[in-house]
N, C-alpha and C positions, 0 to 999 in steps of 0.2 A: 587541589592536586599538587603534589611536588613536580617541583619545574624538570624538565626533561632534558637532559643532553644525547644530543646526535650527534653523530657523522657517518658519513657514505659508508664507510668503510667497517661501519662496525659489526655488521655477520663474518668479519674474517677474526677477527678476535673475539667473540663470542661463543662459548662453549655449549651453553646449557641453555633447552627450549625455554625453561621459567622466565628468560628473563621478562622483565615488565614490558618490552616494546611488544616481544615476539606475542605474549600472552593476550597482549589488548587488541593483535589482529588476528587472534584464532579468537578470543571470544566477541570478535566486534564488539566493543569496547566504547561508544558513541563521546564518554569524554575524554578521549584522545581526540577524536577528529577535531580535522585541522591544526593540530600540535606535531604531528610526523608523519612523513607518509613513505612507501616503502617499493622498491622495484624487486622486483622478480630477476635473474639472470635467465633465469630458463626460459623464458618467454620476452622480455624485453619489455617485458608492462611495469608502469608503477600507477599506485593506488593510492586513497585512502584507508584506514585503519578499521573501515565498516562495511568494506565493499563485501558484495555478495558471494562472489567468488568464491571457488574452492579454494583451501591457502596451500600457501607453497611452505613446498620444506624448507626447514630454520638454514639449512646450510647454501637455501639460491634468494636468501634473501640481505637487501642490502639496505640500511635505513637514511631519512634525509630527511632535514629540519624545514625543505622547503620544497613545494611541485617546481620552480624553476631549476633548481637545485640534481633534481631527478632526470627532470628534461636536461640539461645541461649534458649529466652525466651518460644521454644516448638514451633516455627508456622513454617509451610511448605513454601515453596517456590511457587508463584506462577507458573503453564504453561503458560499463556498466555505474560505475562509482564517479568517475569524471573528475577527477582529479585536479583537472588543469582549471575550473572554474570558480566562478568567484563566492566565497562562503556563504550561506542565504540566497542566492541564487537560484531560481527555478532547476537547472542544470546540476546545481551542490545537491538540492533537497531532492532530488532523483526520485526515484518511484512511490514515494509519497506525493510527490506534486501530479503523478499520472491518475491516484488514486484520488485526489482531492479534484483535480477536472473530471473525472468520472463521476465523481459523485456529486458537481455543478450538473452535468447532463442530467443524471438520474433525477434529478431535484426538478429540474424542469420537465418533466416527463418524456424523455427525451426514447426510453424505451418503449414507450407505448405505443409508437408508430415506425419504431427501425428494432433493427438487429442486431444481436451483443459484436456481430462482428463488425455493423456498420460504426458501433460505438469505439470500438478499440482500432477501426480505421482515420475514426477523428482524432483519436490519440498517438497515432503514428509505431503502435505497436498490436500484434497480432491478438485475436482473442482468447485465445491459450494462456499467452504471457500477462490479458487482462486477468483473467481468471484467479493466476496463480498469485498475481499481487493484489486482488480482495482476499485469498486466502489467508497471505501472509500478516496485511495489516488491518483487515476486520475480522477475518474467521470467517467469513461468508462471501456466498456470490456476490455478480453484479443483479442478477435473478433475483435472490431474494432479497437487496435492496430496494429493487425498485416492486417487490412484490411488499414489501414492509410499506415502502409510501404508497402504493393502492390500500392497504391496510388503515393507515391513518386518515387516507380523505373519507373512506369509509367508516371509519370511528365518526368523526363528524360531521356525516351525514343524517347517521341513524340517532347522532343525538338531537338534530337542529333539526330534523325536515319530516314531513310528512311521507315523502319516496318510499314507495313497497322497494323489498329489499331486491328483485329484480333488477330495479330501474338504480338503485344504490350500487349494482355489483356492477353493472355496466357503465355509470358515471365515474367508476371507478378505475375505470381499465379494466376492468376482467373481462374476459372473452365469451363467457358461462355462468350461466348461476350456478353450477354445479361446482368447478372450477373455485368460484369467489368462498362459496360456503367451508370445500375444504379448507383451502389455503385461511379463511378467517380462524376456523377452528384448532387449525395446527398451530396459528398465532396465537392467541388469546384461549385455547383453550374452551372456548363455550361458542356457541351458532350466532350468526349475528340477529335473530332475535330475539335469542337470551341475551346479548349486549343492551337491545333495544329495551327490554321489559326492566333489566336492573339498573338502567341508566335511570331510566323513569324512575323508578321505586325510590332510588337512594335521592335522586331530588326532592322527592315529594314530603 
């Protein structure tokens, strides 16, 4: 990347939206971060270049080679993006590091006996705002991840054990055989014991 020149002051001599700062925080831009970070006038926030944020128009914004630099000049630190924090930092890596505790929990079965919303109270943010950050960095719930790993302890069962599929759906975490069978089938496409008969087969 070609090296960047800043200063505070340059949305007041800046004409035109293209230019490369303004571009790289309308398209969140991830190799800028931490190379400029930019305040808002109309708000008194400054940011990193990948915050989530709606962006601000090119004429209330102000850029700056450093977060102390921003702070200095009177602007808050953003919540969302966190500006003020140190690069690699749980705090820098923001809502990806919520999604990656979430998915420690889920890993441990941690849904099978609590609530998405008891889950996203252990993470200090509400289950809506969990939601919408499995949407944004899996494509999927926090439900159907943790419906995914009842999926695979159930692939492995029905290859390794004798367990009618009953006793499989339930070791499973599923609540239902009825329940287990859809959710198998909607995964993989076949019943779990048409899994069971072709896992056999292609062994043998």
């Amino acid at each position: 990347m070609a090296s960047i020149f800043v200063r505070s002051c340059y949305s007041r001599v800046m004409n035109k939206q293209d230019h490369i700062l303004y571009q790289a925080l309308v398209n969140r831009d991830k190799r800028y971060d931490g190379h400029f970070y930019f305040g808002v006038t109309s708000t008194g926030i400054y940011c990193r270049p990948i915050c989530p944020a709606n962006k601000p128009k090119v004429e209330n914004v102000l850029f700056f080679t450093g977060a102390e630099d921003a702070a200095r000049a009177g602007f808050r630190a953003c919540k969302r993006c966190r500006p003020e924090s140190r690069p690699g930092s749980p705090a820098w890596q923001g809502t990806e590091t919520s999604v990656k505790r979430a998915l420690r929990f889920i890993a441990k079965g941690f849904l099978e006996n609590a609530s998405l919303e008891e889950l996203a109270d252990k993470l200090g943010i509400s289950d809506r705002h969990l939601r919408r950050l499995f949407d944004q960095h899996l494509g999927k719930s926090p439900i159907d991840v943790a419906s995914e790993r009842r999926i695979d302890i159930a692939k492995g069962l029905l290859t390794s054990s004798e367990h009618t599929i009953a006793d499989i759906a339930y070791a499973s975490g599923f609540s239902s055989l009825r329940r287990f069978n859809d959710s198998f089938k909607k995964t993989t496409g076949i019943t779990p014991s048409q899994w069971r008969k072709r896992d056999r087969y292609d062994a043998t």
